[in-house]
C-alpha positions as a Markdown table, in Angstrom:
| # | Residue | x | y | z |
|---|---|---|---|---|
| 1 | Unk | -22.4 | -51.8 | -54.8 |
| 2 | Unk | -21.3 | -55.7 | -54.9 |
| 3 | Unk | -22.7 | -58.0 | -57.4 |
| 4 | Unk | -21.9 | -61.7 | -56.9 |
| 5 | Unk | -23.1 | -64.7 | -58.4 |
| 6 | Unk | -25.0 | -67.5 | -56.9 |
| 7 | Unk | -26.8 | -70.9 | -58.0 |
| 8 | Unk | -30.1 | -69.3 | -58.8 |
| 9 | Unk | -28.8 | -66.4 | -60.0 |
| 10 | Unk | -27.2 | -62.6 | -59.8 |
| 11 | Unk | -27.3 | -60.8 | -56.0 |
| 12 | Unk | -26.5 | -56.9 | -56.0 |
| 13 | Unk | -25.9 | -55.6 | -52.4 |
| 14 | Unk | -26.7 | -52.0 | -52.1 |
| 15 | Unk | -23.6 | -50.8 | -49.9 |
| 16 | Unk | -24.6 | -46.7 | -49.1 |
| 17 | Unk | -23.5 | -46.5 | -46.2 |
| 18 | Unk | -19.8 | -46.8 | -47.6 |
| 19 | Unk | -20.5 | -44.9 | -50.8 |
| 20 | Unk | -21.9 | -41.7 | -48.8 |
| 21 | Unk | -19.0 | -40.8 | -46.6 |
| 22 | Unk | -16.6 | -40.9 | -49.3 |
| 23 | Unk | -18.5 | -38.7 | -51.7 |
| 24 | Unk | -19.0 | -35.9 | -48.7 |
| 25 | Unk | -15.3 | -35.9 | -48.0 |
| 26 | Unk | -15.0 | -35.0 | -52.0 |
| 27 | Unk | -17.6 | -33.1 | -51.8 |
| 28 | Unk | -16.6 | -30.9 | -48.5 |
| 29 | Unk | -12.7 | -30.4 | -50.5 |
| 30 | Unk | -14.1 | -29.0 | -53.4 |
| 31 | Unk | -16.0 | -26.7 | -51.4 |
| 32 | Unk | -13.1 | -25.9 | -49.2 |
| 33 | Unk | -11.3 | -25.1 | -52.9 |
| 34 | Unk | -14.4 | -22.8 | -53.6 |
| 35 | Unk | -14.2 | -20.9 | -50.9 |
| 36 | Unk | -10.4 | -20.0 | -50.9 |
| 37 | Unk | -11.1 | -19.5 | -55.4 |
| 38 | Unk | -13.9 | -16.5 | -53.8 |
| 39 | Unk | -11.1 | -15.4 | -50.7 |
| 40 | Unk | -8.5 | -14.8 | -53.3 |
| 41 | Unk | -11.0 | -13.0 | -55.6 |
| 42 | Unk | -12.7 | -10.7 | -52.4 |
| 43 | Unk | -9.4 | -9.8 | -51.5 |
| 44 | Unk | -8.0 | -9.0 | -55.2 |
| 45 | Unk | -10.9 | -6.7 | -55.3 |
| 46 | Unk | -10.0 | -4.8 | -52.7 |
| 47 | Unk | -7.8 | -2.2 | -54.5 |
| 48 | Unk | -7.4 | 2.0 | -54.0 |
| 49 | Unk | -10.5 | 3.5 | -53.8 |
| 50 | Unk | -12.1 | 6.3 | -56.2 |
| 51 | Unk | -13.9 | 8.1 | -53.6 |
| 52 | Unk | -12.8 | 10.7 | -50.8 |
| 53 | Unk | -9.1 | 11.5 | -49.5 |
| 54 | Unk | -8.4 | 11.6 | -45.8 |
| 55 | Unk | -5.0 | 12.1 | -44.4 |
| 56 | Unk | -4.0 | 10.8 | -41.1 |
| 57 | Unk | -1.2 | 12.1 | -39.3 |
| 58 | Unk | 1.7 | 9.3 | -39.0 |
| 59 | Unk | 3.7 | 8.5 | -35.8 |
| 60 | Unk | 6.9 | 9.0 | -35.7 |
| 61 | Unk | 9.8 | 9.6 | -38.7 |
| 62 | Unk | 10.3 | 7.7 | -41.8 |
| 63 | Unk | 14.0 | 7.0 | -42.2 |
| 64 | Unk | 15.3 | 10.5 | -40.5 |
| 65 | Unk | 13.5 | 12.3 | -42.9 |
| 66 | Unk | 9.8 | 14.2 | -42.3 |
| 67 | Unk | 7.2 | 15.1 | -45.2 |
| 68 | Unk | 5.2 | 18.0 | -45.8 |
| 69 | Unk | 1.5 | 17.7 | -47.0 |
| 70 | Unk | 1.4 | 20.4 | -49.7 |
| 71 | Unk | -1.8 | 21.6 | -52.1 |
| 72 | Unk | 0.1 | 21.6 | -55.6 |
| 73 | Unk | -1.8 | 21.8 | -58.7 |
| 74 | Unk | -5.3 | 21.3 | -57.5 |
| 75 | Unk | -4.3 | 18.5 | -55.2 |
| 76 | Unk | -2.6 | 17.3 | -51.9 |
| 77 | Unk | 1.2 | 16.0 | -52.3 |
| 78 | Unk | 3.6 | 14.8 | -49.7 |
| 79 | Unk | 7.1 | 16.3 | -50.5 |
| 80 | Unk | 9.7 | 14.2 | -49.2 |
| 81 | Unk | 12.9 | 15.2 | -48.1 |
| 82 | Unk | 12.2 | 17.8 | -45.2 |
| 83 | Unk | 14.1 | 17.9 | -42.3 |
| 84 | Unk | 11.5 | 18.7 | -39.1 |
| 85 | Unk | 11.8 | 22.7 | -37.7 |
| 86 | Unk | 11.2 | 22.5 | -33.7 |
| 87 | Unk | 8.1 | 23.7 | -33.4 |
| 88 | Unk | 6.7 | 23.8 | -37.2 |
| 89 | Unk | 3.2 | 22.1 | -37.3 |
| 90 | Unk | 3.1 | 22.5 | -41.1 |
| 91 | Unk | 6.0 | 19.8 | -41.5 |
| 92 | Unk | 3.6 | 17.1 | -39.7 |
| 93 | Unk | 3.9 | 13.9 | -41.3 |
| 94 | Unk | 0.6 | 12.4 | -43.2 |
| 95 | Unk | -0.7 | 9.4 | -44.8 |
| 96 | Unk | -3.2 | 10.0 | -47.5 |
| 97 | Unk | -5.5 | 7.3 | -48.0 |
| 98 | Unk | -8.1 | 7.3 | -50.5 |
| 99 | Unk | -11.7 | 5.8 | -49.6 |
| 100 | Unk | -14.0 | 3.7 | -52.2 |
| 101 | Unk | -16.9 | 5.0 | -53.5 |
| 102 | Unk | -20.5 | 3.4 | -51.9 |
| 103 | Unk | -21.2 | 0.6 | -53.9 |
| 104 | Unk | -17.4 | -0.1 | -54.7 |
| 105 | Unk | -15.2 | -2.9 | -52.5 |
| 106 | Unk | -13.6 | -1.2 | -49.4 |
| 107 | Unk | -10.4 | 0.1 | -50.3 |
| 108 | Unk | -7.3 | -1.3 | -48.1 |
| 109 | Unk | -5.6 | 1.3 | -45.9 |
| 110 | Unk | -3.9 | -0.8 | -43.1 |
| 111 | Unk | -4.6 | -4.2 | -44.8 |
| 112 | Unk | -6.5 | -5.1 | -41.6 |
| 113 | Unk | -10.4 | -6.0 | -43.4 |
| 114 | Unk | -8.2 | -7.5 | -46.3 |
| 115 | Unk | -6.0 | -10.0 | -43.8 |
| 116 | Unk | -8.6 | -10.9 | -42.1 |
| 117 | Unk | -10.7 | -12.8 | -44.6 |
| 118 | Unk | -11.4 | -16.1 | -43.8 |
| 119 | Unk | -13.5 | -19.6 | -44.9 |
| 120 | Unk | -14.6 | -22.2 | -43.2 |
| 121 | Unk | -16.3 | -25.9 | -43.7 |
| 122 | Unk | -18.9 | -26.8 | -41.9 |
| 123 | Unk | -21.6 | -29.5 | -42.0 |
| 124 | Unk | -24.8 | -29.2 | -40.3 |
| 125 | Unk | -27.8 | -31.3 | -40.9 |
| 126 | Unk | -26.4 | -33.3 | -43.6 |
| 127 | Unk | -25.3 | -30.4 | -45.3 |
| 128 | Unk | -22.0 | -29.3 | -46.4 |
| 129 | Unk | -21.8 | -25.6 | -45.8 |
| 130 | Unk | -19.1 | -23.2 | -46.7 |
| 131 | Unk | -18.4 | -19.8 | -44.9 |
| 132 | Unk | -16.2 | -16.8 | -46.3 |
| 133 | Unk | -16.3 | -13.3 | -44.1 |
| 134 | Unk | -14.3 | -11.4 | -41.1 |
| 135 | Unk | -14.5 | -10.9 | -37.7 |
| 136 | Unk | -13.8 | -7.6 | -37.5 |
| 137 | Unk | -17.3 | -5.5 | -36.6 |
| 138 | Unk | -16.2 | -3.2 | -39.5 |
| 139 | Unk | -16.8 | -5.8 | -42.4 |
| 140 | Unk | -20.3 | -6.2 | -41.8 |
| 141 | Unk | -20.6 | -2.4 | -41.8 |
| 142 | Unk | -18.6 | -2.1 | -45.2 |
| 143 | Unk | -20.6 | -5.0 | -46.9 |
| 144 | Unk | -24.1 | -3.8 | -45.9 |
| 145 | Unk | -23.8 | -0.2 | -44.4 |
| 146 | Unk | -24.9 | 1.0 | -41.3 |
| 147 | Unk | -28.3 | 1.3 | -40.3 |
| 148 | Unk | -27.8 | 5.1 | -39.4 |
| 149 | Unk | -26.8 | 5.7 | -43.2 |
| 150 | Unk | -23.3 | 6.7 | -41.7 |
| 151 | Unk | -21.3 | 4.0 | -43.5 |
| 152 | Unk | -23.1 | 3.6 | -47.0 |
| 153 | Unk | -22.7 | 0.0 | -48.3 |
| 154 | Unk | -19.1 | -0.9 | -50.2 |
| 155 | Unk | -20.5 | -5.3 | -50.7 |
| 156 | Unk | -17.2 | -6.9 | -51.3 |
| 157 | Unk | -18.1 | -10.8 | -50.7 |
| 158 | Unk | -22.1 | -10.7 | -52.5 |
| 159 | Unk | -20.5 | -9.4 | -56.0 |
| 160 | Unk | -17.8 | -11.8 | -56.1 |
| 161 | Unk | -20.7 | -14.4 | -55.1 |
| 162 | Unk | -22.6 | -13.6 | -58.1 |
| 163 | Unk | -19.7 | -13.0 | -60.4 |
| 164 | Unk | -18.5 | -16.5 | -59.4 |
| 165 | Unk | -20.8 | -18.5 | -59.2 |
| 166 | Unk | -20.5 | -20.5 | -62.2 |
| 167 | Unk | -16.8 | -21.3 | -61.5 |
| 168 | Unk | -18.0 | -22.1 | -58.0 |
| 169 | Unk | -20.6 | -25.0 | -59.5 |
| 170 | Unk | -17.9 | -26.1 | -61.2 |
| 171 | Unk | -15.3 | -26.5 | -58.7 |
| 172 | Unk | -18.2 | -28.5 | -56.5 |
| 173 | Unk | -18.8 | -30.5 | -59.3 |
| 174 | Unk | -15.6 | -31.4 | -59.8 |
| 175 | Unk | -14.6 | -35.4 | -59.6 |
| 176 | Unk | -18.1 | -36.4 | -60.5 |
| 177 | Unk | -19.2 | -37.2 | -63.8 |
| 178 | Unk | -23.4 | -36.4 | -64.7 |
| 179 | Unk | -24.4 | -38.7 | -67.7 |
């Protein structure tokens, strides 16, 4: 807004035009600091799981030496140490992974769903939009389930949505000043 001064009086020009690009660039970086606040949340979520154990056999040796899945004490342990017998399927090497429970955040074996999380910016009809999710087909399957009941639901973006959201009101709001 300009105000000048004339003979007759006080002019105030009305400049919007100016005023309104400026505001949606401050408006689209705080949204792109939102976004990566609710990433680094999502991803800090993802943590070992409470639910089922699977083990997966592991290619390959692991620094010369082999391990041996053994059922000590009411539960599966790797002991370390072994030296592979030709022939001796009970010395296979294993990774044990522990699942999440349904309703938990999917619990990282590979790191691949964890990497993978990503946000974007976007504006589409005069709005400033901001995106946060994966590629990978398997998020959508681990945030809302399969249809088929296969895969129950493990939401790991919609809690830290809700549990966020006042921080992300405040990080959008942040630069302006509401009298």
């Amino acid at each position: 807004m300009r105000v000048a001064s004339g003979g007759k009086g006080w002019t105030m020009v009305w400049r919007g035009e100016e005023l309104l690009p400026a505001i949606e660039q401050i408006i689209a970086g705080n949204m792109a600091v939102a976004c990566e606040h609710v990433r680094g949340k999502v991803v800090q979520g993802m943590k070992p799981g409470t639910g089922r154990i699977y083990f997966r056999r592991r290619a390959g040796k692991a620094g010369g030496r082999w391990e041996r899945l053994v059922f000590e004490g009411g539960e599966y342990v790797l002991k370390k140490g072994f030296k592979k017998k030709r022939g001796g399927a009970a010395m296979s090497h294993y990774i044990i992974h522990q699942a999440s429970a349904p309703g938990q955040p999917p619990a990282p074996d590979t790191g691949t769903l964890k990497n993978s999380i990503t946000w974007q910016v976007l504006r589409r009809n005069k709005r400033i939009v901001g995106r946060i999710g994966t590629g990978l087909p398997q998020g959508a399957a681990l945030e809302f389930g399969t249809k088929d009941g296969r895969i129950k639901a493990r939401p790991y973006i919609r809690p830290v949505l809700r549990r966020e959201a006042m921080k992300v009101q405040r990080l959008l709001g942040k630069g302006f000043r509401v009298r």
